[in-house]
C-alpha positions in Angstrom: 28.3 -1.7 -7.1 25.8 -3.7 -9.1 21.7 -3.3 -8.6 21.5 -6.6 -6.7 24.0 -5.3 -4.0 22.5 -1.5 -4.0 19.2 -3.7 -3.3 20.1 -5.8 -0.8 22.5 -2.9 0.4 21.7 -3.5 4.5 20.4 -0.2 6.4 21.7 1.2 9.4 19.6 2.7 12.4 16.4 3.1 10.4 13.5 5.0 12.7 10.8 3.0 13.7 8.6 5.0 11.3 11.0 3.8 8.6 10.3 -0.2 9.7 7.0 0.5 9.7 6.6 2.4 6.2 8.7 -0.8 5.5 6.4 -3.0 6.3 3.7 -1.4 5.4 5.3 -2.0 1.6 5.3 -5.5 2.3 1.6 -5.3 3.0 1.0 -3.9 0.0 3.1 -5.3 -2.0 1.8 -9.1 -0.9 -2.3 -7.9 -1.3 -1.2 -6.7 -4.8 0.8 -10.1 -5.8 -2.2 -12.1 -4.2 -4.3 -10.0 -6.4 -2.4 -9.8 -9.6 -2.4 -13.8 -9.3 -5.7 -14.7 -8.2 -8.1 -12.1 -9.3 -11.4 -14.0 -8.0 -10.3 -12.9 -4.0 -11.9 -9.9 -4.4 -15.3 -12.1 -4.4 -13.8 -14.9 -1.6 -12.1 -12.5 0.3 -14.4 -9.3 0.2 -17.8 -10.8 -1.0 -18.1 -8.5 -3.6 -20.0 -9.7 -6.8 -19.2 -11.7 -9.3 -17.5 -10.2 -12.5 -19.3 -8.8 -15.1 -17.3 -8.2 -17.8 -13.4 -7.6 -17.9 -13.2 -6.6 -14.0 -10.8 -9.6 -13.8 -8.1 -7.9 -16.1 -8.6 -4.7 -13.9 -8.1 -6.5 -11.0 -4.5 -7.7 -11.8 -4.0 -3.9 -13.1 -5.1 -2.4 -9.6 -2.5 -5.5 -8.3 0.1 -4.8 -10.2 -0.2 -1.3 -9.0 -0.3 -2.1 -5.3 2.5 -4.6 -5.8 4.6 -1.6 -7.3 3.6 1.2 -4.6 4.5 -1.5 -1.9 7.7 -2.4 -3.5 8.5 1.3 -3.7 7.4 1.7 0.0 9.8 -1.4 1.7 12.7 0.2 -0.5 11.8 3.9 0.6 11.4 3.1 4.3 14.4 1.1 4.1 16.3 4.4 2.5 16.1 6.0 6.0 14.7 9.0 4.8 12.3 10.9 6.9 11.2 12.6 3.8 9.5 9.8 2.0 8.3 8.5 5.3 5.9 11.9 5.7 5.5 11.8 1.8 3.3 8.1 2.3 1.7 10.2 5.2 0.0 12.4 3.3 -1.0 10.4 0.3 -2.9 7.9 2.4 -4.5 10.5 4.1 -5.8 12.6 1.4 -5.4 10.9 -2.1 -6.3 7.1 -0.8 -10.1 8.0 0.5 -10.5 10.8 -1.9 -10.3 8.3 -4.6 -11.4 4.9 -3.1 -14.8 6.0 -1.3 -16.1 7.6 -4.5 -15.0 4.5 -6.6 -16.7 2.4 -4.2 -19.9 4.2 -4.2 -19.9 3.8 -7.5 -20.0 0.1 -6.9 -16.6 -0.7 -8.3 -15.1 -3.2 -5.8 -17.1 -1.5 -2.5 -16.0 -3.7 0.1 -12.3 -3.8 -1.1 -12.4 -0.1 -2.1 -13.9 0.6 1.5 -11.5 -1.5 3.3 -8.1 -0.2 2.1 -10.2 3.6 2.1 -10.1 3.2 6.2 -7.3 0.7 6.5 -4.6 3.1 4.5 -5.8 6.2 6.2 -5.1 4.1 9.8 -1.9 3.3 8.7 -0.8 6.6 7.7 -2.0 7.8 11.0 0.4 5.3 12.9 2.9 6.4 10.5 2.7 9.9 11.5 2.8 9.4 15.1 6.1 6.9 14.3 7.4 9.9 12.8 6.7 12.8 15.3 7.9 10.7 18.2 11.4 9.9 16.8 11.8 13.7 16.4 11.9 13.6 19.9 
């Protein structure tokens, strides 16, 4: 089978918590495009300062990055696997604020630090309870 058609391979009765960690990737992987492309939305968008120095380069890096975790998330959620579906759980939980509300303290990006710091937490939270009730 060639990559394309492993790709585009269609799953069959993913859990809602799959969709949803789906999607989720989608989210991500769209604010990270949007932000590899157009670096100046973190002032339109989240009224943060303008850039001081090379923040604009960093902000396509951080874009990149978001556009690869959401890719890796719509292909993960689309695996099926209740595995990686808990594995985004408890990343978004612990490593997303752990990182992100420091950073913004710091000043770096506060108000789009602070917003995906509570938004990816939410997420994760909806996630979980997608997961537990499709146990039952």
């Amino acid at each position: 089978m060639s990559l394309l058609a492993d790709l585009l391979e269609a799953p069959s009765n993913l859990s809602t918590a799959s969709k949803f960690t789906s999607a989720c990737g989608a989210f991500y992987m769209v604010s990270g495009l949007m932000l590899l492309a157009w670096p100046g939305a973190v002032q339109v968008l989240f009224l943060d300062p303008p850039f001081e120095a090379r923040e604009e380069a960093l902000t396509r890096v951080l874009g990149m990055v978001l556009a690869i975790v959401g890719w890796l998330y719509i292909f993960g959620g689309r695996s099926g696997g209740r595995q990686f579906v808990a594995s985004t759980v408890l990343d978004r939980l612990v490593l997303v604020p752990l990182v992100l509300v420091p950073t913004a303290a710091a000043g770096v990006f506060p108000h789009i630090m602070l917003t995906f710091a509570v938004l990816d937490p939410v997420l994760a939270l909806v996630t979980w309870r997608l997961l537990a009730h499709g146990r039952r």
